[in-house]
C-alpha positions, 0 to 999 in steps of 0.5 A: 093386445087389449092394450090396442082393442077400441073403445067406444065412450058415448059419441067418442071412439077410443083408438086404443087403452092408453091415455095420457093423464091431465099432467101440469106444465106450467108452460102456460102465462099467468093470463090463462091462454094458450100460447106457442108453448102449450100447442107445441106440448100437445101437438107433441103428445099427439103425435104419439098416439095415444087413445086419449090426451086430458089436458092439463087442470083448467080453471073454472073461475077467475081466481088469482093462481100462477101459470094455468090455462083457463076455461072460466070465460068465453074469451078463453074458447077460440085459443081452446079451439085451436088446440083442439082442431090442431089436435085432431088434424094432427092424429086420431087421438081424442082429447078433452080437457080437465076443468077445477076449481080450487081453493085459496092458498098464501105464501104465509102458510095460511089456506082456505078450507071447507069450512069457510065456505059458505052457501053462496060460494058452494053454489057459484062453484056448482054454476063455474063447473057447469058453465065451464063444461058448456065451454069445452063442449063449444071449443071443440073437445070430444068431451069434458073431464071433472077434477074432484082428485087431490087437494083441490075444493071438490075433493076436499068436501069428498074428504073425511077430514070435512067436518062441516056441520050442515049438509055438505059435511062429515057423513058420507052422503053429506061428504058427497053433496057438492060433488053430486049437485056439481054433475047434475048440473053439469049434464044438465048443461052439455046434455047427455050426448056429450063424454063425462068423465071424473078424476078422483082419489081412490084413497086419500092417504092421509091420517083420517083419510078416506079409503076404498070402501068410501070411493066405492061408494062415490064411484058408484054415484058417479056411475048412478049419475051417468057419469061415463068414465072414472080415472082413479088418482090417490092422495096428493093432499095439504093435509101431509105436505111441506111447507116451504118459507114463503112459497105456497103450500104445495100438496105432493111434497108429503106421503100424499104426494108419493102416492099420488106420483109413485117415484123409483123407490114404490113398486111398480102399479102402486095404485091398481088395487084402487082401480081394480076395487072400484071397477069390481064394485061398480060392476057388482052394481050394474054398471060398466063403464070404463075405469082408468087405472094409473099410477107408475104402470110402467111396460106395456106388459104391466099394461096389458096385464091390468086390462086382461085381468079385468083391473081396468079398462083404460091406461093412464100413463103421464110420466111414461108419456112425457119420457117418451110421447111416442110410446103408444106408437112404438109399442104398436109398431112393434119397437118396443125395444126403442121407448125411452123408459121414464126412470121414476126419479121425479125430477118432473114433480120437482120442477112443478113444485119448484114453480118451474116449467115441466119437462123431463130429465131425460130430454137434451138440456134446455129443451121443452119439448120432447124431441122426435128423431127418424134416425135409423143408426145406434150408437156404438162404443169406441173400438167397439168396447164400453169397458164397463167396470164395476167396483164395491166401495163404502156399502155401495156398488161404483159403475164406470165405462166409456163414452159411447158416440152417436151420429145424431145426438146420444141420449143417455145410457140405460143400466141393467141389473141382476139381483140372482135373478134375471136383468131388468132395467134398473137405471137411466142416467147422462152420465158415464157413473153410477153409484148403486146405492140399493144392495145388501151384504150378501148378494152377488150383484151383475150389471150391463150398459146400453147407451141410446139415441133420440129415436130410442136406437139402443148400442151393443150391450156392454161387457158384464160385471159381477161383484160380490158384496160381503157382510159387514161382520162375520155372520153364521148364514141361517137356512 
């Protein structure tokens, strides 16, 4: 598999394709170190295997913000350090971590915009990037990651939204100024030896939004700058969010939002065209360096697809990868057929925007971490039948089968379903219901159940169950 092929990043060698995205956790204290939680997090990740791990966003400067590790001074290093020799005694995953700055934001709704700041303030933000860099380099990290994605301050001056009148706003090149001085000066200070990659939208995804014909033209800037890998995000702006009474604005509740994590509902790889443009563009150009795509790339066949038709270079897979650290591991052993598949239900998203530590519905209550199980035994229907039945109701297919055991701790169960065409996985749920919500009148719908441990053991399939759906009115079929 390509998925598995090296690749060589300046001074940093690749294991494999597979990356996991800087991800939130909000497992950090407002004080901005690390702490027990955050190692045990990563040290997790670690374990799994996984070419690369970006840690999550860290400030550059000193702004008051709720739990968020920091790099916007020296006494954050040693903490840093720590993690990342853990890290690298752990596995040979490498690892870098994300640095951004943001913008001001209140409870009153009120937020601080481009245009309000001034001169000054934009060359401090240059000085806080670079400086923060130089501390990655110090602390150990094989390289540095920029966050110039989202609704944060470098991608609110990429926007065209950004309609400052003076150099840094409204045309392209204007648009581009603050992100170009920040990388120049940045390369300057951690010298060109040292691994420097982007994180930005390739679409906005808002009203008057940029779109791929504007991050063509940034990537390759970036590229022009020798910048050395590009990860590719999309929307997750203020411009479209919901504002909640007396929280701060949150910029993933909007249409941004969805496109930026792509729940259950959007097609699988909603965002690989953005990847896919912008790689072709760059390389037209003359350069090659890597490309990561993301955004709800959920199989390592849908993986391995985008690296072998040359969409992009690197994986970036966050909620597959809180679902199941160890997915990298699997596929490459060969257990595929023992990852916890994420269910896209966002219920991660909703934590973070909550203001909640991150962790996944799929994990056993209470825990905040992912669990790691060894156990070689799955689980097993009573008297050896799940008895799954089916029934349609109100618009609306109901499931119910037995509970399934397991000797160590039974995970949940995962539903597959057949549309007229072959099963796929559909759901995962802890329950033994479920109410299939998405059928129409006409279909003939049939569905199984596993039920699955830890250590992702899958149980015998369940009976099979067929149900036809009427129309709701008498209706002349059309060929």
């Amino acid at each position: 598999m390509l998925l598995f092929t090296p690749l060589q990043i300046k001074s940093m060698t690749l294991q494999n394709r597979l990356i996991l995205p800087a991800m939130v956790t909000r497992l950090s204290g407002e004080d901005g170190f690390v702490n027990k939680d955050i190692r045990d997090r990563y040290l997790r990740f670690a374990k799994g295997e996984a070419g690369l791990i970006v840690l999550e966003a860290m400030a550059v400067h000193s702004a008051k913000s709720g739990p968020l590790l920091r790099l916007s001074g020296d006494e954050y290093i040693p903490g840093l350090a720590a993690l990342a020799k853990s890290i690298h005694d752990t596995s040979p995953c490498k690892v870098i971590p994300q640095i951004i700055h943001f913008l001001k934001v209140a409870r009153s709704g009120w937020r601080q915009k481009v245009k309000d700041v001034s001169k000054e303030e934009i060359h401090a933000i240059i000085d806080y990037y670079a400086a923060a860099a130089e501390r990655a380099r110090r602390a150990g990290f094989d390289g540095v990651e920029l966050h110039m994605a989202h609704a944060y301050t470098v991608s609110s001056f990429l926007s065209m939204r950004n309609l400052r009148n003076d150099e840094y706003g409204r045309s392209l090149e204007n648009r581009m100024r603050l992100m170009t001085e920040i990388i120049v000066k940045v390369r300057e200070t951690i010298g060109n030896d040292f691994p420097l990659g982007i994180r930005f939208d390739g679409e906005e995804c808002i009203k008057n939004g940029y779109a791929l014909l504007d991050s063509q033209q940034m990537a390759l800037r970036m590229a022009q700058l020798g910048v050395d890998y590009i990860s590719i995000s999309a929307g997750g702006k203020f411009e479209d969010a919901i504002q909640k009474p007396g929280a701060p604005l949150y910029p993933y509740t909007g249409y941004s939002g969805d496109r930026c994590m792509p729940s259950a509902v959007y097609p699988d790889m909603a965002n690989v065209y953005l990847s896919a443009g912008i790689k072709q563009y760059v390389n037209e150009h003359g350069y090659t360096l890597p490309i990561v795509a993301t955004g709800k790339i959920r199989t390592p066949q849908q993986a391995e697809n985008v690296l072998q038709n040359g969409q992009a270079d690197l994986i970036g897979m966050a909620r597959a990868l809180l679902a199941d650290p160890d997915l990298p591991k699997k596929i490459r052993e060969g257990r595929e057929d023992q990852i916890i598949w994420c269910t896209y239900g966002n219920v991660c998203k909703n934590l973070d925007e909550n203001f909640h530590k991150v962790t996944c519905v799929l994990w056993p209550k209470g825990s905040l971490q992912a669990p790691s199980s060894n156990d070689a035994i799955a689980p097993t229907w009573p008297g050896g039948a799940a008895n799954l039945k089916a029934r349609y109701e109100m618009g609306q297919i109901f499931l119910s089968w037995n509970e399934a055991t397991d000797n160590e701790y039974l995970y949940g169960y995962e539903i597959y379903r057949s549309a007229g065409d072959e099963y796929k996985h559909y759901a995962s749920v802890k329950r033994t219901t479920y109410y299939d919500l998405n059928i129409v009148g006409g279909g003939t719908y049939r569905y199984y159940v596993v039920a699955y441990d830890l250590a992702g053991n899958r149980s015998l399939k369940s009976n099979a169950v067929e149900v036809s759906v009427p129309f709701p009115v008498p209706v002349e079929i059309h060929s």
